[in-house]
C-alpha positions in Angstrom: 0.0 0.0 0.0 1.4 3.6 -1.2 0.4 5.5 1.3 2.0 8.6 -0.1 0.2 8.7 -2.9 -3.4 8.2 -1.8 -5.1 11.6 -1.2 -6.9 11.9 2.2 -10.2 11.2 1.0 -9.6 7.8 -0.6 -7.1 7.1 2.1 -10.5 7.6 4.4 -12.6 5.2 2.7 -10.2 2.4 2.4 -9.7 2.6 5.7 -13.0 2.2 7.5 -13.6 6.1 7.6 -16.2 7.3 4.6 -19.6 8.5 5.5 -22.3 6.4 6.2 -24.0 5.1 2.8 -20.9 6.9 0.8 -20.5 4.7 -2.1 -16.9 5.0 -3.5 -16.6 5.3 -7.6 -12.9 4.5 -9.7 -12.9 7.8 -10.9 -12.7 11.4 -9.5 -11.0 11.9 -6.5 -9.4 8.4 -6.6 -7.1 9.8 -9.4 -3.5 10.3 -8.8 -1.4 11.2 -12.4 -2.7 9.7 -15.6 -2.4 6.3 -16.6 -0.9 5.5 -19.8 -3.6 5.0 -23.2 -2.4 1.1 -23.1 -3.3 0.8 -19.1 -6.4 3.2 -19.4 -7.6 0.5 -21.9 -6.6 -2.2 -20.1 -8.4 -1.1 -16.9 -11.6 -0.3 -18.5 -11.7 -3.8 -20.3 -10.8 -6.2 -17.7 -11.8 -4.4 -14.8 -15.6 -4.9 -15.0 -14.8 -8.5 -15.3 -13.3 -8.9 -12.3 -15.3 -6.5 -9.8 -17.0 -7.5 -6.9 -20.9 -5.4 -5.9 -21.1 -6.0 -2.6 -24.7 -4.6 -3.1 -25.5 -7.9 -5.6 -23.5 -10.8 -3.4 -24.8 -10.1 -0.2 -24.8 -13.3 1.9 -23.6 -15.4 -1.0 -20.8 -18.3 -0.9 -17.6 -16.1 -1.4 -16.3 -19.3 -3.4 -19.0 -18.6 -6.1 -17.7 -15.6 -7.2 -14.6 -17.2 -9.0 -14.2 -18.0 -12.3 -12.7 -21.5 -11.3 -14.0 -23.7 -8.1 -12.1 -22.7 -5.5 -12.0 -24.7 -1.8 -11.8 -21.6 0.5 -11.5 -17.8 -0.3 -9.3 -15.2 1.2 -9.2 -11.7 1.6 -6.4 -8.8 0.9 -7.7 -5.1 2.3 -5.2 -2.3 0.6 -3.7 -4.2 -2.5 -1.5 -1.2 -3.6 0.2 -2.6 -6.7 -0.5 -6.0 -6.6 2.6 -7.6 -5.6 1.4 -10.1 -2.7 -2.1 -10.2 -3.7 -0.4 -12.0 -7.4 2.1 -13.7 -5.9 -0.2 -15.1 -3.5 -3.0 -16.4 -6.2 -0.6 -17.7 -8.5 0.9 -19.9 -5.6 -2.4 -21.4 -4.2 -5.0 -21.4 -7.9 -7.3 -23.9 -5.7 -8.0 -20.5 -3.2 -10.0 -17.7 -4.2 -8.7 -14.4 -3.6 -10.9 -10.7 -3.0 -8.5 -8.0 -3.5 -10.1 -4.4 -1.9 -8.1 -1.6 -3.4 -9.7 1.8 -4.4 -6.6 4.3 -5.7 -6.8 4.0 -9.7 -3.0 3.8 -10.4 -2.8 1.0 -7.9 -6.1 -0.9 -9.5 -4.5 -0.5 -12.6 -1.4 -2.1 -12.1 -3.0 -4.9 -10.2 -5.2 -5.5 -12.9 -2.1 -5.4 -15.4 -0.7 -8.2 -13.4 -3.3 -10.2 -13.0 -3.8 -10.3 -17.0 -0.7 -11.0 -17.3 -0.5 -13.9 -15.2 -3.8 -15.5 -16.4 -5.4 -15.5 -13.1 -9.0 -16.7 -12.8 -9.2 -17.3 -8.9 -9.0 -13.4 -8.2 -12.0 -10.6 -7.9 -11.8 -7.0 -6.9 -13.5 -4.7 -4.9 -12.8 -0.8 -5.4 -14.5 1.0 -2.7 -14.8 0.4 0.4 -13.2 -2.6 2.5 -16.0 -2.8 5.1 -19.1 -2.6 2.2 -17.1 -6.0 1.1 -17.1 -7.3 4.5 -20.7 -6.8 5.3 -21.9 -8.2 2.3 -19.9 -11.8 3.3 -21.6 -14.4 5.6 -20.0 -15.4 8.4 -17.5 -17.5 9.0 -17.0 -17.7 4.9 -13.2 -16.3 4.8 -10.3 -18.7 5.8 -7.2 -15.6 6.1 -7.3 -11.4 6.1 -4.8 -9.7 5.0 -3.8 -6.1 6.1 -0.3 -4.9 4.8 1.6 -2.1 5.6 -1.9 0.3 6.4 -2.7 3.8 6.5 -1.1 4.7 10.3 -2.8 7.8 10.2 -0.2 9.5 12.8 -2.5 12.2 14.2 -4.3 12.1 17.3 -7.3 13.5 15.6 -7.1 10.7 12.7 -6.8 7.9 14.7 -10.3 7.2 13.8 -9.7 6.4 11.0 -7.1 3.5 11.2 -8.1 0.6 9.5 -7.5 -1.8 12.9 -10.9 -0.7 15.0 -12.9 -2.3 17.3 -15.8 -2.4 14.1 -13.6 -3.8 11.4 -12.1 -6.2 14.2 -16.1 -7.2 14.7 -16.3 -7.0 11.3 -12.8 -9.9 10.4 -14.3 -12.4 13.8 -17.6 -12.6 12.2 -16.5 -13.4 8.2 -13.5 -15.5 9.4 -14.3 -19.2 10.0 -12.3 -20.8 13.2 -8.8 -21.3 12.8 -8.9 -18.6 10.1 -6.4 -16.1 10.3 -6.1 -12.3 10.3 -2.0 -11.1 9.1 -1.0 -7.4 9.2 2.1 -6.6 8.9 3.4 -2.9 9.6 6.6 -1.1 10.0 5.3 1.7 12.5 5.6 0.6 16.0 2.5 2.9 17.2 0.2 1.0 14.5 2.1 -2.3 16.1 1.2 -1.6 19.5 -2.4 -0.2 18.2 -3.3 -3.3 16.9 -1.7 -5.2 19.3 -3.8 -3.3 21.9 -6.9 -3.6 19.9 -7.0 -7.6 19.3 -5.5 -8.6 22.7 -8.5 -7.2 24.8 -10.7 -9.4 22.5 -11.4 -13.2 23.0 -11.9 -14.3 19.7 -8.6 -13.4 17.7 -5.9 -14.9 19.4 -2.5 -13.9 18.5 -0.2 -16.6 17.3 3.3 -15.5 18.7 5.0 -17.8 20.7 9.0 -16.3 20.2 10.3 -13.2 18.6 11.0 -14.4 15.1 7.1 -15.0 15.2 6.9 -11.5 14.3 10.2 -10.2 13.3 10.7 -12.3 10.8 8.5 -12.6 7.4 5.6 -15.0 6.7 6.5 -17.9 4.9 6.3 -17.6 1.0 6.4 -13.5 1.7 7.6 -12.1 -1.8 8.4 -8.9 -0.5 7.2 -5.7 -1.9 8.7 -2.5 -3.0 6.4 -0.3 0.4 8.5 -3.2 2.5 11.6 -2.3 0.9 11.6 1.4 1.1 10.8 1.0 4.7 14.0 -1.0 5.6 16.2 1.9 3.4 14.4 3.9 5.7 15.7 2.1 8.7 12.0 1.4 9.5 11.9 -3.0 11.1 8.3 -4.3 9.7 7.0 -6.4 12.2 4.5 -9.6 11.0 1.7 -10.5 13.5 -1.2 -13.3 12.7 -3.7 -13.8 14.7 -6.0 -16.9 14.9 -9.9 -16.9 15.0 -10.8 -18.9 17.6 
């Protein structure tokens, strides 16, 4: 997730923040610079093939929204470019994967990849990440992914960090036991936030048992280009996964 090039507004939606009934749209606002002619064609081709209304799919099997059968369906909130969100469907074509990501530059690369690679076990959502969440039945997800959020360092903008007690509501009720919520962040006051957020709960149980648990990255992690400007920064990402129990 680019978080330097997401103007406050979208930044807002994506994470938990727009209005009540605020339906987001790919263009306007979400703009950053202009895409080429070959990805502006691209986008408006294959994007409408792979979007998600959560308006049309509410309480449906997640697995039926794939162009392939899948055996269980996971979740990425804040895609950015693509990088794990591809890496992760083209390792695992048996899993379904809903990709929530609403800047257009992002969406478009994404959606370059994805045509690129083939993939038919991937859909996208390009509004808001909790209009996608309500719309799922419970207990229909088996992982959530939340990488390298929005910290929103203000005092006064804390409300709208992704990690809240709502969307935390929101991941226990779609996640199925034993499914798994992953964030991984390289701001130790969005660490401790979350931390502080899912450890008062009882049903997301962090995974931890030594350091490397969380210093170290998930297995298969392909590593992304917001990962690596945060270690030229001098900035440690730390990896936590927590279990729905």
């Amino acid at each position: 997730m680019h978080r330097s090039r997401r103007p406050a507004a979208e930044r807002a939606q994506l994470s938990g923040g727009a209005p009540a009934g605020h339906r987001s749209r790919l263009y306007g606002r979400r703009k950053g610079r202009p895409l080429s002619p070959t990805r502006a064609a691209l986008l408006a081709r294959r994007l409408p093939e792979l979007l998600v209304d959560p308006g049309r799919i509410k309480d449906a099997d997640p697995r039926s929204l794939f162009a392939v059968p899948v055996s269980a369906v996971r979740l990425e909130v804040g895609c950015g470019a693509g990088e794990h969100f591809i890496h992760e469907a083209t390792a695992a074509p048996d899993i379904g994967f809903l990709g929530v990501e609403p800047f257009e530059e992002g969406l478009a690369r994404m959606v370059a990849g994805i045509d690129a690679a083939g993939l038919r076990n991937v859909r996208l959502h390009d509004g808001d990440a909790a209009e996608l969440l309500d719309a799922l039945p419970d207990a229909s997800l088996d992982r959530i992914d939340l990488l390298f959020p929005d910290p929103w360092p203000k005092r006064r903008h804390w409300k709208r960090r992704f990690v809240s007690d709502a969307n935390l509501d929101r991941f226990a009720r779609v996640l199925a036991p034993g499914g798994r919520f992953r964030c991984a962040s390289d701001i130790p006051a969005y660490i401790d936030w979350t931390l502080q957020h899912v450890m008062k709960r009882g049903d997301l149980v962090w995974t931890a048992t030594r350091a490397d648990d969380w210093r170290r990255p998930w297995a298969g992690w392909p590593g992304t280009r917001y990962e690596a400007k945060a270690h030229r920064a001098g900035r440690k990402p730390a990896w936590l996964v927590f279990e729905r129990r």
